[in-house]
N, CA, C and O of each residue as an XYZ file, in Angstrom:
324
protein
N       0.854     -1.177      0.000
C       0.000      0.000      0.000
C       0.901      1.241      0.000
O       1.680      1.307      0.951
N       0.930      2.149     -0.818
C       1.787      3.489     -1.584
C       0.648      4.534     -0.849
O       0.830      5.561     -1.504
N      -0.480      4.865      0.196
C      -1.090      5.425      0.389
C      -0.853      5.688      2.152
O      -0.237      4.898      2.867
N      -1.395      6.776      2.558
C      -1.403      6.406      3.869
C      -2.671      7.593      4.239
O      -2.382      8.774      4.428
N      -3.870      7.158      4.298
C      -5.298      7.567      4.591
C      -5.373      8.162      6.167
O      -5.460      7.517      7.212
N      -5.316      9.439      5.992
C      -5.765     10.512      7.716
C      -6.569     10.985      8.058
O      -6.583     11.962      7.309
N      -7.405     11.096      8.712
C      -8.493     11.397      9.156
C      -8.024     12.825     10.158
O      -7.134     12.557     10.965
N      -8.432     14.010     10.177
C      -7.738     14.997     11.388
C      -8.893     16.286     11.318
O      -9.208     16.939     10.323
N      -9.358     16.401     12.596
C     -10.007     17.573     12.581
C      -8.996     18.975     12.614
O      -8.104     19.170     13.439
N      -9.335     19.765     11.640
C      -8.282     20.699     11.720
C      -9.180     22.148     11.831
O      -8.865     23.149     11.188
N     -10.464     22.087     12.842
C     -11.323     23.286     12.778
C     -10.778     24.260     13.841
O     -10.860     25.480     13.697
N     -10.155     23.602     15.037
C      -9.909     24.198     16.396
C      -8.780     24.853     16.459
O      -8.642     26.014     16.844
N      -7.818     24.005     16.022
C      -6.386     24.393     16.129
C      -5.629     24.020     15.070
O      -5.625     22.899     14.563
N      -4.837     25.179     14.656
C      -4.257     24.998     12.980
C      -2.973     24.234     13.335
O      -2.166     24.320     14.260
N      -3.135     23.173     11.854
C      -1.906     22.420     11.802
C      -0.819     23.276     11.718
O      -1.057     24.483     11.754
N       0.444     22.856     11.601
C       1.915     23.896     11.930
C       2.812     23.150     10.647
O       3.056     21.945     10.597
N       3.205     24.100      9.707
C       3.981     23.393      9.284
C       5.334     24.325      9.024
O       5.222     25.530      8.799
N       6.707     23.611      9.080
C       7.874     24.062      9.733
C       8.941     24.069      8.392
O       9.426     23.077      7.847
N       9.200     25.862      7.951
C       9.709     25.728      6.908
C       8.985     27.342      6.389
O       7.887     27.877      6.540
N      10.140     27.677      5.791
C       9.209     29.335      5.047
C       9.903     29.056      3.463
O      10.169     30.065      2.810
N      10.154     27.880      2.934
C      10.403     27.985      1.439
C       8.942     27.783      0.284
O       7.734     28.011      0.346
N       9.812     27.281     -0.632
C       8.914     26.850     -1.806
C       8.121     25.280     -1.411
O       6.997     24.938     -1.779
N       8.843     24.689     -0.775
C       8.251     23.220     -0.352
C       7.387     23.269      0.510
O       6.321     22.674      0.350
N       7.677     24.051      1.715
C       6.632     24.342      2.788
C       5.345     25.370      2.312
O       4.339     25.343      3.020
N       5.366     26.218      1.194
C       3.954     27.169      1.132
C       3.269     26.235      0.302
O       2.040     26.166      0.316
N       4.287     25.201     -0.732
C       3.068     23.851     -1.440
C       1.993     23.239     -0.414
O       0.781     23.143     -0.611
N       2.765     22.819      0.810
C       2.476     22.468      1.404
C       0.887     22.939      2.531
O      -0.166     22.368      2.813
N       1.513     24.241      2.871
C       1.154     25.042      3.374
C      -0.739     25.436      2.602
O      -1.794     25.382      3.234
N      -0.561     25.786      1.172
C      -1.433     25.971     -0.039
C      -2.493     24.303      0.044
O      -3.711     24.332      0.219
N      -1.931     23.388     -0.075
C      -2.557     22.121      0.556
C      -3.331     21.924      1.358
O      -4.472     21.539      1.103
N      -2.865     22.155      2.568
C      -3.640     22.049      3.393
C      -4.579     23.071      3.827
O      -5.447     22.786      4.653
N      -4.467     24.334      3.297
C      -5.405     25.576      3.123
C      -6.743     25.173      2.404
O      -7.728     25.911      2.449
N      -6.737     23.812      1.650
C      -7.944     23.541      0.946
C      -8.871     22.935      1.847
O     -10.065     22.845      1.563
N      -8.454     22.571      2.772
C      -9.215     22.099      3.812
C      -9.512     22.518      5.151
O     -10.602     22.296      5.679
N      -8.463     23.186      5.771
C      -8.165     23.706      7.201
C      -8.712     25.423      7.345
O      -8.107     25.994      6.438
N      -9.149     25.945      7.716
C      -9.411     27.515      7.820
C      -8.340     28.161      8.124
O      -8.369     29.381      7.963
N      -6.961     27.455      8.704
C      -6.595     28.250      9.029
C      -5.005     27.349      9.223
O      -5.019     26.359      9.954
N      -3.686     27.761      8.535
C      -2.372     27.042      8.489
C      -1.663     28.010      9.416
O      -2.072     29.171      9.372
N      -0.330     27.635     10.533
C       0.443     28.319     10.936
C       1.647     27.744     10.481
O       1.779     26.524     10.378
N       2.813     28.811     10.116
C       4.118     28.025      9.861
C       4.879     28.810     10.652
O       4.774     29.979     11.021
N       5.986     27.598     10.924
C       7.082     28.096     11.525
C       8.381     28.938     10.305
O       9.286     28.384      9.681
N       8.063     30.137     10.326
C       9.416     30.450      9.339
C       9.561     32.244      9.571
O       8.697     32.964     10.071
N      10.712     32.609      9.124
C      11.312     33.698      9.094
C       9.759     34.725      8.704
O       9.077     35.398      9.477
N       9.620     34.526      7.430
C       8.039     35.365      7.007
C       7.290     34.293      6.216
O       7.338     33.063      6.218
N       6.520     35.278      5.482
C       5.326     34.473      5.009
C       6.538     34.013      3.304
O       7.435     34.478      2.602
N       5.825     33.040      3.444
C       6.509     32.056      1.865
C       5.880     32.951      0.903
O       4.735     33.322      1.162
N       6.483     33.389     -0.248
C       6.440     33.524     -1.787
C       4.717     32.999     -1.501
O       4.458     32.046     -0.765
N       3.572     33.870     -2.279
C       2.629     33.145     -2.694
C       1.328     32.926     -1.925
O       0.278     32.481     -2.389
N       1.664     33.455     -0.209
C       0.858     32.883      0.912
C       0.303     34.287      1.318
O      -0.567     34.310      2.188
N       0.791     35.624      0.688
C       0.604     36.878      1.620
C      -0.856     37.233      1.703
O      -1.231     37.889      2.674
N      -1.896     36.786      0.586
C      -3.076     37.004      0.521
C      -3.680     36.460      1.450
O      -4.615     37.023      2.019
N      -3.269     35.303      1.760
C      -3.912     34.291      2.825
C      -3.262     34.687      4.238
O      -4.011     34.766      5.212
N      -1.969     34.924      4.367
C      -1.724     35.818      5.871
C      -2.613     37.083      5.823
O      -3.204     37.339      6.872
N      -2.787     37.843      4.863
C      -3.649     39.072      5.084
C      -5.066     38.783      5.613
O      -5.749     39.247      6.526
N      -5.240     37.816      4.658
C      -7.388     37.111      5.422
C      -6.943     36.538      6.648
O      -7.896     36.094      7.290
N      -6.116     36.424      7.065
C      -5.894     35.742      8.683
C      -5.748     34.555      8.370
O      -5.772     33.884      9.402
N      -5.514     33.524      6.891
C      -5.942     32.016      7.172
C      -3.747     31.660      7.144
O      -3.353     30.626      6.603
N      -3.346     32.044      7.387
C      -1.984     31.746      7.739
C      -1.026     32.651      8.966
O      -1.150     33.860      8.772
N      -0.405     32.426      9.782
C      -0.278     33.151     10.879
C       1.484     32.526     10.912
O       1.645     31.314     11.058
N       2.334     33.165     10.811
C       3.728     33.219     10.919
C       3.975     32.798     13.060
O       3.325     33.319     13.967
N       5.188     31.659     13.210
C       5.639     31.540     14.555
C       7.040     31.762     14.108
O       7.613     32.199     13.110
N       7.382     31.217     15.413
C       9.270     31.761     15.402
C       9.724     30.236     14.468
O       9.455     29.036     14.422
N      10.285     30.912     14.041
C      10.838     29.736     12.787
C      11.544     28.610     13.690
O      11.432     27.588     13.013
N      12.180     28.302     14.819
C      12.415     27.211     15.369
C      11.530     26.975     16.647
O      11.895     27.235     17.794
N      10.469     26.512     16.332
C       9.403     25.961     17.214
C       9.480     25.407     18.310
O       9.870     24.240     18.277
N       9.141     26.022     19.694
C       9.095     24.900     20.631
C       8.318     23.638     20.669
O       7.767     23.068     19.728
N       8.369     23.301     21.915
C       7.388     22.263     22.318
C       5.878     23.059     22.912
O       4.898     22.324     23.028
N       5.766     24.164     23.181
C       4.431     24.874     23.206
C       3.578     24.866     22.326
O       2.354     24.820     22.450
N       4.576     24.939     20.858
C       4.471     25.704     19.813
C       3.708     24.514     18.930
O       2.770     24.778     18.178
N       4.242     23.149     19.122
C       3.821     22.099     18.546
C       2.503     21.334     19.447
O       1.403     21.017     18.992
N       2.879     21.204     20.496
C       2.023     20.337     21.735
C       0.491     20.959     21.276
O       0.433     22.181     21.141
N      -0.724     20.174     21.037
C      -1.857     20.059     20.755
C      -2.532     20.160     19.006
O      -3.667     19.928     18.588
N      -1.524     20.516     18.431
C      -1.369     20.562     17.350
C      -2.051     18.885     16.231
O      -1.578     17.758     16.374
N      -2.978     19.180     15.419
C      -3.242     18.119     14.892
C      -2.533     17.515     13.591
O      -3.048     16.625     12.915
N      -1.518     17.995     13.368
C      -0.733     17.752     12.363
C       0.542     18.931     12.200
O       0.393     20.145     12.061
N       1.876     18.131     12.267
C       3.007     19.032     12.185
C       3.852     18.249     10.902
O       4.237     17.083     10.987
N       4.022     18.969      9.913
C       4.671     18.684      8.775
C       6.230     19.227      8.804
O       6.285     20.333      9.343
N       7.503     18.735      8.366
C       8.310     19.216      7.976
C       8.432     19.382      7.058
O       8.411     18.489      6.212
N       8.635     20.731      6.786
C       8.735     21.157      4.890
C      10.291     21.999      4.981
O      10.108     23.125      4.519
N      11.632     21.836      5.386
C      12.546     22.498      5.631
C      13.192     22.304      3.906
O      13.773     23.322      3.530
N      13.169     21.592      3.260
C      13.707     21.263      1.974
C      15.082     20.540      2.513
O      15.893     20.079      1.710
């Protein structure tokens, strides 16, 4: 099996994904089709995402994430390239 099927409520608390390049706003853009709302860990907003930080549905953290930062989180992706 080449698949791996997830089930994740992502209404409460936005997934985090860790990375401010081109790999992480794909990413980032992804999961925006579903989630209201993406946070990434990175310097600024990725190439491509500023419309969506402006509507509030992306929210910039400190680019090396604690354990605060991750803990309750329903999905944490690494997108560092």
């Amino acid at each position: 099996m080449h698949d791996f099927p997830i089930f994740l409520s992502l209404e409460k608390t936005p997934p985090l994904v860790v990375g401010g390049g081109d790999l992480a706003a794909a990413k980032a853009r992804l999961l925006l089709k579903r989630a209201p709302r993406v946070a990434m860990a990175a310097k600024a907003v990725p190439r491509g995402l500023a419309s969506h930080a402006e509507a509030g549905r992306v929210a910039i953290v400190s680019p090396i994430p604690d354990l605060s930062q991750i803990r309750g989180r329903p999905l944490v992706i690494s997108a560092t390239g």
